[in-house]
ZANU-136914 format. One record per atom (N, C-alpha, C, O): residue in three letters; atom name; x, y, z. Coordinates in Angstrom, 1 decimal. Layout:
BEGIN
('ALA', 'CA', (X, Y, Z))
...
***
This chain:
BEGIN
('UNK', 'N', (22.3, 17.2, 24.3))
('UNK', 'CA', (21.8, 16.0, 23.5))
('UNK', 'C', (22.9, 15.6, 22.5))
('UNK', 'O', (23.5, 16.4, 21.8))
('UNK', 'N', (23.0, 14.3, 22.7))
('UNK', 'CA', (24.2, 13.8, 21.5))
('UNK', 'C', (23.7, 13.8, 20.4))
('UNK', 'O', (22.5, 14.0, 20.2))
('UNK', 'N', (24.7, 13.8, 19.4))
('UNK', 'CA', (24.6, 14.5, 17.6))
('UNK', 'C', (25.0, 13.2, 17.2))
('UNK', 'O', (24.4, 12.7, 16.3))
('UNK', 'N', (25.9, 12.6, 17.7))
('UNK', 'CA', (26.4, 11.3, 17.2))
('UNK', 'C', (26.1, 10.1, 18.1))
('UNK', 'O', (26.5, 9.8, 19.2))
('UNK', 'N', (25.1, 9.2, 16.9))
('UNK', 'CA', (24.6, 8.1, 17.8))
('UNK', 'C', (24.7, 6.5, 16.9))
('UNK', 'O', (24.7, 6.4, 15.7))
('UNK', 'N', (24.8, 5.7, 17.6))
('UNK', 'CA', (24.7, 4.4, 17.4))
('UNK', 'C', (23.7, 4.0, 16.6))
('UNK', 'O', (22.6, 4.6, 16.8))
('UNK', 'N', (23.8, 3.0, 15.6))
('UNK', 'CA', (22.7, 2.8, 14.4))
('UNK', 'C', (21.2, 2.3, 15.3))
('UNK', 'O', (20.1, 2.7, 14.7))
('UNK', 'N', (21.2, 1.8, 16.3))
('UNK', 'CA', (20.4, 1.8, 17.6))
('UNK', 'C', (19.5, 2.7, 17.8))
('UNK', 'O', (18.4, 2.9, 17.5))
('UNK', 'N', (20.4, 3.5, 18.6))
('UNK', 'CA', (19.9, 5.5, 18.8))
('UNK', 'C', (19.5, 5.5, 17.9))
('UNK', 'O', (18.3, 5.5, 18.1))
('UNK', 'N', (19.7, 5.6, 16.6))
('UNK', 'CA', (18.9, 6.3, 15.9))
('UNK', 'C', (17.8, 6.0, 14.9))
('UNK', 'O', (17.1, 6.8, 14.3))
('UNK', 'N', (17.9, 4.7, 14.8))
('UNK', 'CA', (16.7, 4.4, 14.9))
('UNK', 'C', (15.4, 4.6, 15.7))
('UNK', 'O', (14.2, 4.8, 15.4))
('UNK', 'N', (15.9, 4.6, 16.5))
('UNK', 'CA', (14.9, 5.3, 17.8))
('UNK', 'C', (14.5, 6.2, 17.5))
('UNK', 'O', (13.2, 6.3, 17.3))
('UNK', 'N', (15.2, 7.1, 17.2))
('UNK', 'CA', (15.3, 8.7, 17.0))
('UNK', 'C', (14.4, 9.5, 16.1))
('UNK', 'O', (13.8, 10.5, 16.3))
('UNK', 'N', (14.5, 8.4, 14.6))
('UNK', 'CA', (13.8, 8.6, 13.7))
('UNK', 'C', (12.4, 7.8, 13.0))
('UNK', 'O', (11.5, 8.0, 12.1))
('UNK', 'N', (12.8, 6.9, 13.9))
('UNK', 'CA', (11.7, 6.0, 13.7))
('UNK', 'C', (11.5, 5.2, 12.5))
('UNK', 'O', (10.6, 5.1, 11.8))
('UNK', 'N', (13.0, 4.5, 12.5))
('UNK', 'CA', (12.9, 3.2, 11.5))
('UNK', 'C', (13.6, 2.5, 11.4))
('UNK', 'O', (14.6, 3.2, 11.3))
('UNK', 'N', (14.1, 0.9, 11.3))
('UNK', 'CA', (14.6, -0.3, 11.3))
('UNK', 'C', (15.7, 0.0, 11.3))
('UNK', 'O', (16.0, 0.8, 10.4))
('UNK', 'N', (16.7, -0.4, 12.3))
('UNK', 'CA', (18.0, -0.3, 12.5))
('UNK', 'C', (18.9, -0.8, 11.2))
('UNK', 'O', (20.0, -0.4, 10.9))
('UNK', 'N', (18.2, -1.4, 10.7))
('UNK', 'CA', (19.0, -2.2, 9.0))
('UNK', 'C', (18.7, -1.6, 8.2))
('UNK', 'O', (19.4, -1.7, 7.2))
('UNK', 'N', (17.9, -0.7, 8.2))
('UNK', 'CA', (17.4, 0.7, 7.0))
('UNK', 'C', (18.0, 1.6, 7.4))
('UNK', 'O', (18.6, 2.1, 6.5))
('UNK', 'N', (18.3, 2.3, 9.1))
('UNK', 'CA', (19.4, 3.3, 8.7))
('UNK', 'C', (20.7, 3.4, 8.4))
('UNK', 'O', (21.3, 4.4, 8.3))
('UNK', 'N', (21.3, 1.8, 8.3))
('UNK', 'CA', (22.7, 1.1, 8.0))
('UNK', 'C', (22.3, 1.1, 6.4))
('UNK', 'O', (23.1, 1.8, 5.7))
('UNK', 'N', (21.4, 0.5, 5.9))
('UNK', 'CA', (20.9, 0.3, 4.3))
('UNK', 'C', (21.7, 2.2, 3.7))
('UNK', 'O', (22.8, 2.4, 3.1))
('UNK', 'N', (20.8, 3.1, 4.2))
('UNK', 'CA', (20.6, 4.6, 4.1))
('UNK', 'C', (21.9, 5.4, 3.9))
('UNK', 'O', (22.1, 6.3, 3.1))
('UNK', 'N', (22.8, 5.0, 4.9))
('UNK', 'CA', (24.0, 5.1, 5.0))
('UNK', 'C', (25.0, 4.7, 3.9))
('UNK', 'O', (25.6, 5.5, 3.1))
('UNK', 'N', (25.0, 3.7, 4.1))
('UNK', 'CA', (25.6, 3.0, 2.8))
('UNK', 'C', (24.8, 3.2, 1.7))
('UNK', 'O', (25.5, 3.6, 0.7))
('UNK', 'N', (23.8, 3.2, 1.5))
('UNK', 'CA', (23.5, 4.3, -0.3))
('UNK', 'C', (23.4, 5.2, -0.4))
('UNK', 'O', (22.8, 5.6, -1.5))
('UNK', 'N', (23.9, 6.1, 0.6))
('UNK', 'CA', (23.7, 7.7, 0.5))
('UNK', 'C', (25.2, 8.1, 0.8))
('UNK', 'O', (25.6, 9.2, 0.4))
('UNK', 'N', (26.1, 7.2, 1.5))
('UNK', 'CA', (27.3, 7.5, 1.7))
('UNK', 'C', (27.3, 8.5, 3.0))
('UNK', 'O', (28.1, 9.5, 3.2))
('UNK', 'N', (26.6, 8.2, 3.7))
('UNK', 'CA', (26.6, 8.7, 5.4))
('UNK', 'C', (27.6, 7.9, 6.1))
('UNK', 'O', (27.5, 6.9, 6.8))
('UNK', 'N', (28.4, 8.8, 5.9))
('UNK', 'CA', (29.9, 7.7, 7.3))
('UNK', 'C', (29.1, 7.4, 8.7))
('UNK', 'O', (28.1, 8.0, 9.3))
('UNK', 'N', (29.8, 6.3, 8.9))
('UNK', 'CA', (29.6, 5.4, 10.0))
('UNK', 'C', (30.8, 5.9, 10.4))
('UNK', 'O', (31.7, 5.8, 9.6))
('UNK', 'N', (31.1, 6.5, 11.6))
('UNK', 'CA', (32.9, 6.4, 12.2))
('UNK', 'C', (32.3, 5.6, 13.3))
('UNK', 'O', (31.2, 5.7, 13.7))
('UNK', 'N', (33.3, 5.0, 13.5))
('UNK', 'CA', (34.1, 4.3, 15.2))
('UNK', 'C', (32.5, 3.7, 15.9))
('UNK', 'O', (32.1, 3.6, 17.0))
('UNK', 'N', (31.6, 3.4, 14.4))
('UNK', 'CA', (30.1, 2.4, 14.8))
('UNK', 'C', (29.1, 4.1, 15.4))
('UNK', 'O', (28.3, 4.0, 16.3))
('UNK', 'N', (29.3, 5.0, 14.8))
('UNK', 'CA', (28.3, 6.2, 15.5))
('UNK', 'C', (28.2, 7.6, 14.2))
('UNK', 'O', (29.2, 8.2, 13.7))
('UNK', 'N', (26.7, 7.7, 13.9))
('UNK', 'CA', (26.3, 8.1, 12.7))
('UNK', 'C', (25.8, 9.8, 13.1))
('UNK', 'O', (24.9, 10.0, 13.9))
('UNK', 'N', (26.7, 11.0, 12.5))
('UNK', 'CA', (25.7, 11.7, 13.2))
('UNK', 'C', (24.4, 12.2, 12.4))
('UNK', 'O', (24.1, 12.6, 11.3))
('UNK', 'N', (23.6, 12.2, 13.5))
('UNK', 'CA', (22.5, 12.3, 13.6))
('UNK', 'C', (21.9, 13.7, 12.3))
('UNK', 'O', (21.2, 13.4, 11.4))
('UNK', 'N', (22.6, 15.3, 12.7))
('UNK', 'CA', (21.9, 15.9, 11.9))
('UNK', 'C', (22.3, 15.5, 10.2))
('UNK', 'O', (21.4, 15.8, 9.4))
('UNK', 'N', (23.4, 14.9, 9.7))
('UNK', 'CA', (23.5, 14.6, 8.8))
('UNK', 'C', (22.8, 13.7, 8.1))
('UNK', 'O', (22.4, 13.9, 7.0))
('UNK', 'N', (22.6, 12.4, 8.7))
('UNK', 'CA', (21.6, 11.7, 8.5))
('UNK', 'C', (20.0, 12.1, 8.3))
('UNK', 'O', (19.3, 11.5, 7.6))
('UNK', 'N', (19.8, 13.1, 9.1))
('UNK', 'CA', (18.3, 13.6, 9.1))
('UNK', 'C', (18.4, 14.4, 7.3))
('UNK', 'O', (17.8, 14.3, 6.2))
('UNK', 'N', (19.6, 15.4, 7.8))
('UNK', 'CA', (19.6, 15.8, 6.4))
('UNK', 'C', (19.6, 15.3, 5.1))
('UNK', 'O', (19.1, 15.9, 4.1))
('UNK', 'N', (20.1, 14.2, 4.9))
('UNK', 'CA', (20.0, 13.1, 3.2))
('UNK', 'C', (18.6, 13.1, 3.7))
('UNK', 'O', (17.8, 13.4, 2.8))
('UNK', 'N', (17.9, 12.7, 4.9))
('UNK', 'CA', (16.6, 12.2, 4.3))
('UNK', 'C', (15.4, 13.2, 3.9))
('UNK', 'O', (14.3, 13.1, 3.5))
('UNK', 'N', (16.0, 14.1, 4.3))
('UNK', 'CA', (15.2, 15.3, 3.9))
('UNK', 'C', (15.4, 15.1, 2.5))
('UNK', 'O', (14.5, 14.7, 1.8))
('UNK', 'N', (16.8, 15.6, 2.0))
('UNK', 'CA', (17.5, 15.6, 0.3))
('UNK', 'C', (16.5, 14.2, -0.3))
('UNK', 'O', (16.0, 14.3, -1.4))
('UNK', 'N', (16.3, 13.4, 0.2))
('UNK', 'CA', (15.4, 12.2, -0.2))
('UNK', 'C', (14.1, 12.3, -0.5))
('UNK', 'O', (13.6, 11.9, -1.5))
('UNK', 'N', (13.4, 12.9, 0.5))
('UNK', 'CA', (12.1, 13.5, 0.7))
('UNK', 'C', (11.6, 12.4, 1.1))
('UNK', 'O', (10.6, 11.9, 0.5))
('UNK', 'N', (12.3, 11.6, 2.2))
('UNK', 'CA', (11.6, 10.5, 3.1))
('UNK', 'C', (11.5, 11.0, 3.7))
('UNK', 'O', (10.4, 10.7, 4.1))
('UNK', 'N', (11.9, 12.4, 4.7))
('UNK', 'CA', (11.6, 13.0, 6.1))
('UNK', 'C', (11.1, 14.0, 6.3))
('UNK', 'O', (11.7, 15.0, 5.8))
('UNK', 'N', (9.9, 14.1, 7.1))
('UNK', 'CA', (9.7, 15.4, 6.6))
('UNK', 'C', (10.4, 16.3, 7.6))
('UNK', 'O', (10.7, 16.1, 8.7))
('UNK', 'N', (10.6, 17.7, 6.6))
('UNK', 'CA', (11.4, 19.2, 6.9))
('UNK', 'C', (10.7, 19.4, 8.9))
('UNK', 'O', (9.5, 19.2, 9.3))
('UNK', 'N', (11.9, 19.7, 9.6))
('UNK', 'CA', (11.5, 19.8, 10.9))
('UNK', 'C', (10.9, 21.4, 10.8))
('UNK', 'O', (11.0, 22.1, 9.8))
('UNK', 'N', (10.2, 21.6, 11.9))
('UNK', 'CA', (9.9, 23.4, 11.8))
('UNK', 'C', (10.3, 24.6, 12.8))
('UNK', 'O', (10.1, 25.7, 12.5))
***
């Protein structure tokens, strides 16, 4: 399974607005490389946020 996905992908992934996980990124300082975000990083700020909840 890929770790590094398209603002697309992962919205899918996580289940919310492709402009919210670009928003998320950019206020949390989650690099974008080469247009592809990776994924466990991303999960992790939103955990640090306490938008997502903790996987088990």
């Amino acid at each position: 399974m890929a770790n590094h996905l398209t603002p697309d992908e992962l919205s899918k992934e996580v289940g919310i607005d492709r402009d919210e996980v670009i928003r998320i990124c950019l206020e949390e300082h989650v690099p974008i490389y080469q247009g592809k975000i990776d994924k466990t990083l991303f999960q992790a700020q939103l955990h640090a946020l306490g938008a997502f909840p903790a996987p088990h």
